[in-house]
C-alpha positions, 0 to 999 in steps of 0.5 A, a space after each residue: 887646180 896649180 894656183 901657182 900655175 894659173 897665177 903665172 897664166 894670168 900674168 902672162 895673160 894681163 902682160 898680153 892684154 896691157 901691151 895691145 891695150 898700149 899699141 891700140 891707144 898710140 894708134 887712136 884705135 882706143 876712142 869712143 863713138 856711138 856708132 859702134 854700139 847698138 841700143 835694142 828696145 826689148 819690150 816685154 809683158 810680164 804676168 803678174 805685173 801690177 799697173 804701177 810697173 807698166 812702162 817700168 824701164 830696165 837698162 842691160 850691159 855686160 861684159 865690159 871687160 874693162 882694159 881690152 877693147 872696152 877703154 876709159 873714153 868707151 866707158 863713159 861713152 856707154 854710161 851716157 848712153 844707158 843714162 840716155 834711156 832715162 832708166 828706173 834700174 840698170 842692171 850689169 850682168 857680170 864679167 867686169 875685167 879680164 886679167 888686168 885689175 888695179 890699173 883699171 879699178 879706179 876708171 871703172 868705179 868711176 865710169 859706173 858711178 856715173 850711171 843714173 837710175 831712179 832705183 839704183 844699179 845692180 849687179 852680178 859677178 861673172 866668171 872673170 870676176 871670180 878669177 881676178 878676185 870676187 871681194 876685190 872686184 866687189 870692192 871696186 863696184 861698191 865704189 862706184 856706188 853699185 849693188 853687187 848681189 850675190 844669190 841676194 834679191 833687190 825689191 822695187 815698190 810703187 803705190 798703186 792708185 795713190 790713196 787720199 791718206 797713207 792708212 789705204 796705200 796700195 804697194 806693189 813689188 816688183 823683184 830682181 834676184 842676182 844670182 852668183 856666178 854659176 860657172 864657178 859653182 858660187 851660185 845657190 838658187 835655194 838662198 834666192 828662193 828662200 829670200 823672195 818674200 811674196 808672189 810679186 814677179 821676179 826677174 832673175 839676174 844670171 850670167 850664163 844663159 844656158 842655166 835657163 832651163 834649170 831657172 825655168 823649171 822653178 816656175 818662180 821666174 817671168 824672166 832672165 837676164 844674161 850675158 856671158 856669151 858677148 853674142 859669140 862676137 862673130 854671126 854668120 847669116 844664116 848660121 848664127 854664131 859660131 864661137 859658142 863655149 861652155 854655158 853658152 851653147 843653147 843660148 847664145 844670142 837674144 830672145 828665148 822662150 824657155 818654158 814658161 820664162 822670157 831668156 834674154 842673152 845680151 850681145 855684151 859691150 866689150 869683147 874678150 881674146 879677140 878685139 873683133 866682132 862681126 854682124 855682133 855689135 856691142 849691145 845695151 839693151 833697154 827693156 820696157 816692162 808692160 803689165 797685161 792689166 794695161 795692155 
């Protein structure tokens, strides 16, 4: 790759971006209202999951795309959205920025230091992270009070059938892996397998859908979160999407059943190169994970 080349291709792109960002806020097209994004309900049993996890709620968005459609006022429409769903963790699955990135750092920290869990936020990096700096959008996530993994795994405890005395405590796991971004090839599935420290079910952290299949086939995971695609942003009935592009063509939209593993590919909040989505609203996705031990 020229670097000098894709460094003046994504100043051209960031000059684009900043100029119709501009003309969308003198036209007031730049404000928030809850109507324009969709909270879908994704309950989901998960094998293995101990009765201290039922009811377990996990909050979804990707692809803010902080600075295109995505503004200030949006963000924080969103994030009081997400703390709506009163989550035990919220997880962001990548693709942050576009191509603009200190003139929207400190409004993004601060949006996303807003959210509320009772276990915290994770995240992942998308491929856009990569582009515009890994360590520097990191940088702007850890500000915010997020934690950012990185083909790392985040463990969840809860005692089981609280014990008279803390010597017979029962503690179960649950386990959420993030990997790196794949499309860039950081992403190293070994170091999370490596890292998993017990038969607990894990949930696994992806950006790109499409690494399903390569996910599934571990036998390690009940199920992947996703994002990447944004949905395709345009949906025909009957056809689907029909914007699909590299990682995203077999996955693109929804609920998957790959193998023995659940694949949910979430529609994104934001949008990228055209600010327009048809039959494809931007989408949080709330997740309820139900234990069979319950239900």
């Amino acid at each position: 790759m020229n670097l000098n080349f894709e460094a003046t291709n994504n100043a051209m792109r960031a000059r684009i971006q900043k100029a119709i960002s501009g003309a969308w806020r003198r036209m007031g097209r730049d404000r928030y209202h809850s109507s324009q994004f969709e909270i879908v309900s994704f309950p989901i049993t998960i094998p293995g999951l101990a009765p201290a996890f039922d009811g377990y709620r996990i909050v979804q968005i990707t692809d803010i795309h902080m600075g295109h459609w995505i503004t200030t006022p949006r963000l924080e429409g969103v994030v009081a959205l997400v703390n709506q769903q009163a989550p035990d963790l919220v997880v962001l699955t990548g693709d942050f920025v576009s191509y603009v990135v200190d003139e929207i750092a400190d409004d993004l920290a601060a949006g996303l230091g807003r959210l509320r869990a009772v276990d915290g936020v994770l995240a992942i990096l998308g491929n856009h992270d990569h582009w515009m700096g890994a360590e520097r959008i990191s940088q702007i996530l850890i500000r915010g009070g997020v934690r950012v993994l990185r083909n790392e795994v985040f463990t969840s405890a809860r005692e089981t059938n609280p014990p008279q005395s803390a010597a017979h405590s029962l503690v179960s796991y649950l386990y959420v892996a993030g990997l790196d971004d794949i499309l860039v090839r950081k992403h190293n599935l070994d170091a999370v397998l490596t890292n998993l420290p017990g038969d607990d079910p894990v949930i696994l952290l992806a950006h790109e859908p499409d690494y399903a299949d390569t996910a599934a086939a571990v036998g390690r995971f009940a199920l992947q979160l996703s994002g990447h695609s944004h949905g395709g942003q345009i949906v025909l009935p009957g056809f689907g999407p029909i914007l699909r592009g590299p990682m995203f063509r077999k996955y693109p939209i929804g609920r998957y059943q790959v193998g023995n593993m659940v694949l949910y590919t979430n529609r994104g909040i934001g949008t990228h190169v055209l600010r327009l989505r048809i039959n494809c609203p931007p989408e949080i996705t709330a997740i309820v994970l139900r234990s069979e031990e319950v239900h």
